[in-house]
ZATORLUM-828752 format. One record per residue (C-alpha): residue in one letter; x, y, z. Coordinates in steps of 0.05 Angstrom, whole numbers. Layout:
! ZATORLUM-828752
NODE; A; X; Y; Z
...
This chain:
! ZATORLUM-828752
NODE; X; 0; 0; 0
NODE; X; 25; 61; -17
NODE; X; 23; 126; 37
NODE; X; -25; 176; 27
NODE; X; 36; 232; 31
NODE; X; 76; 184; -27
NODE; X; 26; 177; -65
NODE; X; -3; 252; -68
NODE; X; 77; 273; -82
NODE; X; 95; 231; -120
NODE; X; 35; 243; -167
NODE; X; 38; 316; -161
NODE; X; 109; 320; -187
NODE; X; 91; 271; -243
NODE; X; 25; 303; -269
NODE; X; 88; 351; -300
NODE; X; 116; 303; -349
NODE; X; 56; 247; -359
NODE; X; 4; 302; -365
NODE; X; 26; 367; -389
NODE; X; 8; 391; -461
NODE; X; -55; 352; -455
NODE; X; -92; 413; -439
NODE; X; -40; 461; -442
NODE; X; 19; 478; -474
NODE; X; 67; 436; -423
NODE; X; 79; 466; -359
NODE; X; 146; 449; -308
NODE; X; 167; 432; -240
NODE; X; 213; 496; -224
NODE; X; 284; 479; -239
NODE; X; 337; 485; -187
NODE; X; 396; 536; -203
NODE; X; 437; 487; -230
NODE; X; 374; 461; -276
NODE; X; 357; 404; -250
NODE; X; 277; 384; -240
NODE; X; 244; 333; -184
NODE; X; 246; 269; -211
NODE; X; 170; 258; -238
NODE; X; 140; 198; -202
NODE; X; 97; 159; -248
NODE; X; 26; 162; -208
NODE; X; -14; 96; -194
NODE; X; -64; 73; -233
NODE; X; -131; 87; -216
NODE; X; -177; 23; -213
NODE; X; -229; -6; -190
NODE; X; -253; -79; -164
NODE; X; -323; -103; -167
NODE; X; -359; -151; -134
NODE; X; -330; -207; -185
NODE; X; -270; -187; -159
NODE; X; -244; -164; -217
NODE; X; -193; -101; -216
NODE; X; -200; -63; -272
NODE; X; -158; -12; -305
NODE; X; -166; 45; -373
NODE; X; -112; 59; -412
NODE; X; -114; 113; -467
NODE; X; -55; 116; -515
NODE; X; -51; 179; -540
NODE; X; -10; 244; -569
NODE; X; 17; 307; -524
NODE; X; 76; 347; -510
NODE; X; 117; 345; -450
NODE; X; 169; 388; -431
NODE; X; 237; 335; -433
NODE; X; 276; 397; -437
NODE; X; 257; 447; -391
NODE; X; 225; 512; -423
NODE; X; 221; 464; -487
NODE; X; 154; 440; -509
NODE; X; 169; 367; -553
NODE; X; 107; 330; -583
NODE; X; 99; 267; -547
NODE; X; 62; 204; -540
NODE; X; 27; 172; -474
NODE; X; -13; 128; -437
NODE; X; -69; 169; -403
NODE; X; -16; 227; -410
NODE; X; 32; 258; -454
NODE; X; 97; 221; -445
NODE; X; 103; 152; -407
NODE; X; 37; 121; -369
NODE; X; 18; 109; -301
NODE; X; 44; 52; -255
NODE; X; 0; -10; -261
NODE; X; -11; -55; -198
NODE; X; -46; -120; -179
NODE; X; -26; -179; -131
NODE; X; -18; -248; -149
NODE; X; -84; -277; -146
NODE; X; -115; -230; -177
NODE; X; -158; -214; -246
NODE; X; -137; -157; -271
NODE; X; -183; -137; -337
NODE; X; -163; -67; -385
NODE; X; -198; -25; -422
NODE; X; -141; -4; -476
NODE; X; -163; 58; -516
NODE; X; -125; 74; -588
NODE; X; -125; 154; -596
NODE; X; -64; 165; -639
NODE; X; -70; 166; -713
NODE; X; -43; 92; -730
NODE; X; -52; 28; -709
NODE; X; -17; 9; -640
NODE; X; -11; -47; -589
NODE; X; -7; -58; -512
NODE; X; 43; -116; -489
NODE; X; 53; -140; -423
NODE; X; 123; -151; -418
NODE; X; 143; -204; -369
NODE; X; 73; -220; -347
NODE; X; 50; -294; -356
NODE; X; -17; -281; -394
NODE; X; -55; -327; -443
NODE; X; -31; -308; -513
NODE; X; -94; -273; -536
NODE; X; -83; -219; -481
NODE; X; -2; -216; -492
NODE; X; -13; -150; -544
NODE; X; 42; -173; -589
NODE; X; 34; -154; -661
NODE; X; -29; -198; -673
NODE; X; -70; -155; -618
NODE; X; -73; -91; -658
NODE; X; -111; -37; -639
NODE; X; -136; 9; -693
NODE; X; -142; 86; -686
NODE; X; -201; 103; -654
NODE; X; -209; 26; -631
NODE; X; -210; 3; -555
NODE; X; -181; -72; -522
NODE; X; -201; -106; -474
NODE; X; -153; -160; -453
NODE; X; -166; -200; -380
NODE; X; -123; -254; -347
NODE; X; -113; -274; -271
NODE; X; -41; -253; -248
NODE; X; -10; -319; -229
NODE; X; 76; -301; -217
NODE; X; 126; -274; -158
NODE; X; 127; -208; -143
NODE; X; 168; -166; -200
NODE; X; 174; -97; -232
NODE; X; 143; -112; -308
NODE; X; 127; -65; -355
NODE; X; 83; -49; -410
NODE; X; 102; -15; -480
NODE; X; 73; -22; -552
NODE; X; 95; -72; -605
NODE; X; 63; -60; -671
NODE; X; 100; -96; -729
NODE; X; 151; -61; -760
NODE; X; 141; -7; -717
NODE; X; 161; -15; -645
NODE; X; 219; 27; -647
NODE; X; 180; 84; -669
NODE; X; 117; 78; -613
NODE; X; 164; 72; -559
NODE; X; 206; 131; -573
NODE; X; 155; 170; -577
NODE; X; 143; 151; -499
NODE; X; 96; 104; -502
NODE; X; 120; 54; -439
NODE; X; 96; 52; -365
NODE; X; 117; 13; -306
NODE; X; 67; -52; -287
NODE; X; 86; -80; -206
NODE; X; 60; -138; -185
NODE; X; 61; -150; -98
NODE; X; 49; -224; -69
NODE; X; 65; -243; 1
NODE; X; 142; -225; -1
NODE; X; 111; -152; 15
NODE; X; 117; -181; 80
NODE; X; 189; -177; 77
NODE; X; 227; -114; 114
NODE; X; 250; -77; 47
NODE; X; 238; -6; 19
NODE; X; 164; -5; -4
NODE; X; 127; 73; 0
NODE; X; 126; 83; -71
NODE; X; 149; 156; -91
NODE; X; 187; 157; -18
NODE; X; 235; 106; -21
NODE; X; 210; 60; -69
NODE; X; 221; 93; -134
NODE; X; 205; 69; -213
NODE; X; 258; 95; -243
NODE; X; 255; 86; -330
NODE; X; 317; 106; -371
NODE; X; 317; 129; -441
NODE; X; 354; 166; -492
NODE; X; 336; 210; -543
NODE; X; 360; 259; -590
NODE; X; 327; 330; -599
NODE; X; 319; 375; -650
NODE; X; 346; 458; -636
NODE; X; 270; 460; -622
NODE; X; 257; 410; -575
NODE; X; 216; 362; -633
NODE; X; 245; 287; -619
NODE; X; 299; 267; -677
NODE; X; 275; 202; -719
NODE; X; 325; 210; -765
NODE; X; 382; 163; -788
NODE; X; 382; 104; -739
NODE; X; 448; 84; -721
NODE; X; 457; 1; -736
NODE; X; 421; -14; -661
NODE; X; 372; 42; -673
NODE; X; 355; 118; -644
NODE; X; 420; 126; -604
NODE; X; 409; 195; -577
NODE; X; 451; 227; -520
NODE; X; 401; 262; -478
NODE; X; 383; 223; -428
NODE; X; 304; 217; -397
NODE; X; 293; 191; -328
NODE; X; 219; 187; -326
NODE; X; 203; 220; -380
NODE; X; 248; 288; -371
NODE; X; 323; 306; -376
NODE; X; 358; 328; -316
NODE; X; 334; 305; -251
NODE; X; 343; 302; -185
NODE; X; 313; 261; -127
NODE; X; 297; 290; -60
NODE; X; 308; 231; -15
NODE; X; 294; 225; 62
NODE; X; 305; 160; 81
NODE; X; 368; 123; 99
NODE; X; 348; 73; 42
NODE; X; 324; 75; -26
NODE; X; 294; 21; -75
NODE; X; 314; 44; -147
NODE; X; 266; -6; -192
NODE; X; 302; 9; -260
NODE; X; 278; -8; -324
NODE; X; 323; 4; -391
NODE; X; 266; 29; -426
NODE; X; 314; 53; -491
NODE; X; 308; 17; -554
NODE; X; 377; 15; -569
NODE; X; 429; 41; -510
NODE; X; 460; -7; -453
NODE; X; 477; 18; -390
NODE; X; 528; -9; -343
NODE; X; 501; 36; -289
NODE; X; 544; 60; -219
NODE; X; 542; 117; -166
NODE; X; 598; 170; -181
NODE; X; 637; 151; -119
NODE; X; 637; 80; -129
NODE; X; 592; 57; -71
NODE; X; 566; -5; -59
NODE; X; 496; -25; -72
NODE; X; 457; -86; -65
NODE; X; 418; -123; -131
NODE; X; 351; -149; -105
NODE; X; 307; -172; -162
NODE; X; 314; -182; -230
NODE; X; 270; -181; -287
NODE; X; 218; -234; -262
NODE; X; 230; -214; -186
NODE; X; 273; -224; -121
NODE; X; 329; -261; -117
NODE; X; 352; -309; -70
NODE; X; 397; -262; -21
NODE; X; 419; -188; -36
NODE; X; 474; -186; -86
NODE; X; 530; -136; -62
NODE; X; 546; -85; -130
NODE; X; 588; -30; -148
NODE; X; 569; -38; -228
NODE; X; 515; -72; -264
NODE; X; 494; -69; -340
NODE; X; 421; -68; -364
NODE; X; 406; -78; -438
NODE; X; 341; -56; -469
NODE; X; 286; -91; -439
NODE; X; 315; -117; -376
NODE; X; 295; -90; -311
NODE; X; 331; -87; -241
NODE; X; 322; -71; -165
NODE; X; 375; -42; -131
NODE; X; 374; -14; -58
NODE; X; 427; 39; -38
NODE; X; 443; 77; 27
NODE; X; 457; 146; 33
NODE; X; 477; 201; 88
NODE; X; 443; 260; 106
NODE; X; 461; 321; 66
NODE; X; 507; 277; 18
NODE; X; 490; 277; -48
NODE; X; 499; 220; -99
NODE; X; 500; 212; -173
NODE; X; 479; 152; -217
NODE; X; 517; 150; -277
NODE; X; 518; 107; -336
NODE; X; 600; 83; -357
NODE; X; 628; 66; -419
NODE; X; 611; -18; -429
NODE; X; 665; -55; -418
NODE; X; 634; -128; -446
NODE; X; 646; -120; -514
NODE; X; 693; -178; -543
NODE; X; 676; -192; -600
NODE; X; 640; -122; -614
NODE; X; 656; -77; -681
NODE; X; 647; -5; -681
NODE; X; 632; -2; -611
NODE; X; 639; 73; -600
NODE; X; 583; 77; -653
NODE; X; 535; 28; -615
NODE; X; 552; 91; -549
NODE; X; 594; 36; -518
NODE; X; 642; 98; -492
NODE; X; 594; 137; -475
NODE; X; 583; 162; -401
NODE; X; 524; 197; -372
NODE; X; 494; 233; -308
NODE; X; 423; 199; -299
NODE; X; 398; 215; -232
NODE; X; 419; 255; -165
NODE; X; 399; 229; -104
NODE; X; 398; 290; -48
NODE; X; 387; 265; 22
NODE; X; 355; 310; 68
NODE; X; 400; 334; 123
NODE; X; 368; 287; 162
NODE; X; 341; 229; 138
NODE; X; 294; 176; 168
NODE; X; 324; 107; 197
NODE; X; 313; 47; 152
NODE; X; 322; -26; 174
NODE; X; 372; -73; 157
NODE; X; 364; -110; 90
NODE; X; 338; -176; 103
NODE; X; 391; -245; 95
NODE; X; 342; -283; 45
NODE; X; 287; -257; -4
NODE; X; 262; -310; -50
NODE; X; 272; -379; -63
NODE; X; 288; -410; -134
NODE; X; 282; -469; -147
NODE; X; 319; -498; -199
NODE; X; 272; -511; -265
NODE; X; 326; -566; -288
NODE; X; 396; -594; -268
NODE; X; 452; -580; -288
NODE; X; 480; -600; -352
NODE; X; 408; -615; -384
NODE; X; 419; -609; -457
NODE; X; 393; -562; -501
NODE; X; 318; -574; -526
NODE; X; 324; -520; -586
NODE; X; 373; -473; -617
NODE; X; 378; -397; -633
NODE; X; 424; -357; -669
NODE; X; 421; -291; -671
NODE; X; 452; -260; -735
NODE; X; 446; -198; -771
NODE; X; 376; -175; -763
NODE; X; 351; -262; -766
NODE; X; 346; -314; -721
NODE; X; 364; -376; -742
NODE; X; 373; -344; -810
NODE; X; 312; -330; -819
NODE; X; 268; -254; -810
NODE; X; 195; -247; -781
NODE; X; 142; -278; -823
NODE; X; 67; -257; -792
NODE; X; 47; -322; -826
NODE; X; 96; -371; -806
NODE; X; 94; -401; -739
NODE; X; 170; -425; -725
NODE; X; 151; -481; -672
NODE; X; 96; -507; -629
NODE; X; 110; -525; -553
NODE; X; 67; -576; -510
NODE; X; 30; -544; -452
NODE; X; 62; -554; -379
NODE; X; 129; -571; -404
NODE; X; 199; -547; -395
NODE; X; 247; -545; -448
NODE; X; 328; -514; -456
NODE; X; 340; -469; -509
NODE; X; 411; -446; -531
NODE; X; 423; -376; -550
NODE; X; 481; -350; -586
NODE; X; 501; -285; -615
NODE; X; 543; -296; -677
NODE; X; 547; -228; -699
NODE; X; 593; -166; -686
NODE; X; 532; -121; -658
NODE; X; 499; -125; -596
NODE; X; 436; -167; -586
NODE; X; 399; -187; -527
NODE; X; 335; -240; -530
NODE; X; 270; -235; -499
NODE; X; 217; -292; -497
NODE; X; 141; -267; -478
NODE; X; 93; -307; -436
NODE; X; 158; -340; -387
NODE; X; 212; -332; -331
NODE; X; 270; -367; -352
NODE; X; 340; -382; -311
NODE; X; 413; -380; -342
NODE; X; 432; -447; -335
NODE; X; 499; -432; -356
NODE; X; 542; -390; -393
NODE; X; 596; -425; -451
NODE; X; 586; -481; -391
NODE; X; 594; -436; -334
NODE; X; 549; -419; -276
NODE; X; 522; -349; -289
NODE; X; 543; -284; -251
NODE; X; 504; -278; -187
NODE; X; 466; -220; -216
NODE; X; 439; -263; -278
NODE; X; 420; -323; -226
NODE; X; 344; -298; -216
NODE; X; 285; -310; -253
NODE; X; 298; -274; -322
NODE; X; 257; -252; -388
NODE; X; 317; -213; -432
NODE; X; 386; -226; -422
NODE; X; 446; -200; -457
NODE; X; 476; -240; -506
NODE; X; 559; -225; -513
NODE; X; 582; -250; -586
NODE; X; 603; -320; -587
NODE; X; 586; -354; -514
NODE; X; 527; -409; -512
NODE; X; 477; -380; -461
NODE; X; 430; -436; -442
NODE; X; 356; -417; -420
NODE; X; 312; -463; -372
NODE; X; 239; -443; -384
NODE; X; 165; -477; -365
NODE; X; 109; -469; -413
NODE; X; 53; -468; -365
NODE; X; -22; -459; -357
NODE; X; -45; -418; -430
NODE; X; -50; -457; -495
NODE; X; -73; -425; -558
NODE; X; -80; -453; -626
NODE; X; -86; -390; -668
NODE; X; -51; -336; -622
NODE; X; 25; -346; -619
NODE; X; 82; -315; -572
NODE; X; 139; -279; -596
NODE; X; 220; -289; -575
NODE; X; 257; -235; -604
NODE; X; 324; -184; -596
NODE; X; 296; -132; -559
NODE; X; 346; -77; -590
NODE; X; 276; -47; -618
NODE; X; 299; -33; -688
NODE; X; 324; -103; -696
NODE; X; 252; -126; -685
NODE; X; 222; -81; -724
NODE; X; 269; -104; -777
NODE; X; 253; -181; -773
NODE; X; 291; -213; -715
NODE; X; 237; -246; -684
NODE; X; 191; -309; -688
NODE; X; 135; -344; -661
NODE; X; 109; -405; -622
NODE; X; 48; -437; -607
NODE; X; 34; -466; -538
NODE; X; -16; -520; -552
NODE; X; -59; -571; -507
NODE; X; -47; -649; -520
NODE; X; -82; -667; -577
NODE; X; -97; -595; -601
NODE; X; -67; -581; -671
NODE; X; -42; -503; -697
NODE; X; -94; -463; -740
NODE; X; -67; -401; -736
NODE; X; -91; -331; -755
NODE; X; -63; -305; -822
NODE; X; -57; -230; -826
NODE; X; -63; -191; -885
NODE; X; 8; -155; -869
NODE; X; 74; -181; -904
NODE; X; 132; -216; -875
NODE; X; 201; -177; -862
NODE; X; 239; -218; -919
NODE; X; 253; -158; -968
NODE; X; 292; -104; -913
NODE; X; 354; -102; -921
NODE; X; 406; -138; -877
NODE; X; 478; -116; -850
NODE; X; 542; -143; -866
NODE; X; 583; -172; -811
């Protein structure tokens, strides 16, 4: 539950960014002398639950402008807003049901990234909403608690609806809220989504030549505005970070090098706090960090220059050098006493032992997998319902890919053979693929079947999805057979691929 005083500022600072320009021309928090703004805290979704028990949420995708810049007015896309959408939340247990309203001018979707959701809700490219059209997708939320989000993925045009700010943060809480860690959302429990974008001289977003892993821009957003600082007053804060670019990784630290401790990954908490002074998030991938700070003792997080790229070409291009300021945390003078971290968080079990072989086979190449580019029409495999397979992912290229499978958790297995980094050990739904190791991926296909609705597994560097590196499987029932839905839209076989 969040406070009545977190929730009031937290939404008062955000109504700046996610609602400006929707009625007026784009107001602003006032900037501090040195620039900087209040970090925006996305607000909570309104909803309500009936006597089904149902909890419903509206979304409304739709066009604004938002000041990024300060003093700037740049046309924007939202959710219920004009850049970014509210924070979605449910408990396991629960049905959640949306109504999912289409005012822009094209065709959009809603996904549900990390959520395990019957394939007819996931919003992937064959849930498309036309302009003017409404959905109204419904599942019961059956996973740990985990910081998901939720983002459009149109075919062929991803890149573009995310950039534009379409993206908001979706938390689901089970009974590990129990558990003594940072949880007032907008006090000390903070969404945090990184982004980068480049800006015209007057303010207008810049979709002009893509670099190779997409719209690499170097102003940097922290939900949803450039240049912002967080006023903190506790002793301990819960940074839940999602990578919400469609290109740029981060290898994220504070500017003095302290230590923080990992606490979830993509698909929730991990076993025992993880003790960090680095860690890298690729586009997609989400993390929860906790940090301590001192009264009156200000701290920077910065994004530094990747160092994991063997086997990388042109990585100064890709912004593998590049360093940036993203947010600074400014305790209070005196701040208010927070309680140890606890020992243990979560258990995992294991979904296979170790050394299981491989079940399938992925490589990622160029802008294919398994040299072959999206097909609408084609479905690339079908997997039995309730079980669990291995699949092997490998990045042959020289560019940077990472791989994201909808509907599942998985768990790294293993690395070219070796037991994963502690902070790749939790449940995961993208991971970061470095050219030429063997990652191997332990996933359950549980619960939803579908003949005619598919899943997708793709790179989640946006532009390579959007130019064909992505397929589709079919979870099926025993004894159900695949009739699935052909759509009057072309596969991705005639753009153009890269040479290595």
């Amino acid at each position: 539950m969040v406070s009545r005083r977190g929730f009031l500022t937290g939404f008062a600072v955000a109504s700046v960014a996610l609602t400006a320009g929707c009625t007026r021309s784009g107001s602003s928090a006032p900037a501090t002398a040195g620039g900087s703004r209040p970090l925006p805290i996305p607000p909570l979704a309104p909803s309500t639950v009936g006597t089904d028990g149902v909890r419903r949420f509206s979304l409304r995708a739709q066009a604004g402008k938002t000041e990024i810049l300060a003093g700037k007015s740049t046309p924007t896309w939202g959710f219920n807003g004009s850049i970014l959408g509210p924070t979605l939340r449910a408990k396991r247990g629960e049905t959640v049901a949306f109504t999912v309203h289409n005012a822009l001018p094209e065709a959009t979707t809603v996904h549900w990234h990390g959520m395990h959701v019957p394939a007819s809700c996931d919003g992937g490219p064959h849930q498309t909403i036309q302009p003017g059209g409404t959905w109204q997708p419904s599942w019961t939320v059956d996973q740990p608690a985990a910081t998901l989000w939720y983002h459009p993925h149109p075919h062929g045009a991803t890149e573009k609806h995310v950039y534009r700010g379409l993206a908001g943060i979706f938390l689901i809480d089970d009974e590990s809220s129990a558990l003594d860690l940072p949880e007032d959302y907008g006090v000390d429990d903070i969404p945090l989504i990184i982004q980068d974008r480049r800006l015209t001289p007057d303010g207008a977003l810049d979709e002009s030549d893509p670099s190779d892993i997409g719209l690499l821009g170097k102003t940097i957003l922290t939900n949803g505005i450039a240049g912002a600082h967080l006023p903190v007053r506790t002793e301990r804060v819960r940074l839940r970070i999602l990578n919400g670019s469609s290109g740029r990784i981060y290898r994220l630290a504070f500017s003095d090098s302290r230590e923080f401790q990992m606490i979830a990954s993509d698909g929730g908490l991990l076993i025992a706090p993880i003790p960090l002074r680095t860690i890298q998030i690729s586009p997609g991938e989400r993390v929860e960090i906790v940090v301590s700070l001192r009264g009156g003792d200000p701290v920077t997080l910065r994004s530094l220059p990747i160092e994991q790229r063997a086997g990388i070409s042109k990585a100064a291009a890709f912004g593998f050098d590049d360093t940036f300021d993203i947010l600074s945390l400014e305790p209070d003078q005196k701040l208010k006493p927070a309680a140890p971290l606890p020992a243990s968080l979560a258990a995992i079990p294991a979904l296979v032992a170790p050394g299981t072989p491989a079940t399938r086979t992925f490589d990622l190449r160029w802008h294919m997998i398994n040299n072959q580019r999206m097909d609408m029409n084609r479905i690339d495999m079908t997997i039995p319902v309730d079980t669990t397979e291995v699949w092997s992912v490998r990045n042959s290229d020289n560019w940077p890919h990472n791989f994201h499978v909808h509907d599942v958790q998985f768990q790294i297995t293993s690395i070219d053979g070796q037991a994963p980094p502690p902070e790749l050990a939790g449940w995961k739904d993208t991971v970061y693929t470095t050219p030429g190791p063997t990652y191997l991926l332990a996933m359950r296909f549980a619960g939803h079947t579908d003949p005619t609705y598919p899943y997708m597994f793709h790179c989640h560097l946006l532009l390579h999805e959007d130019q064909g590196m992505m397929g589709q499987f079919l979870v099926l029932a025993p004894g159900q057979q695949p009739a699935p839905m052909q759509m009057d839209m072309p596969g991705m076989e005639g753009h153009g691929a890269h040479g290595s």
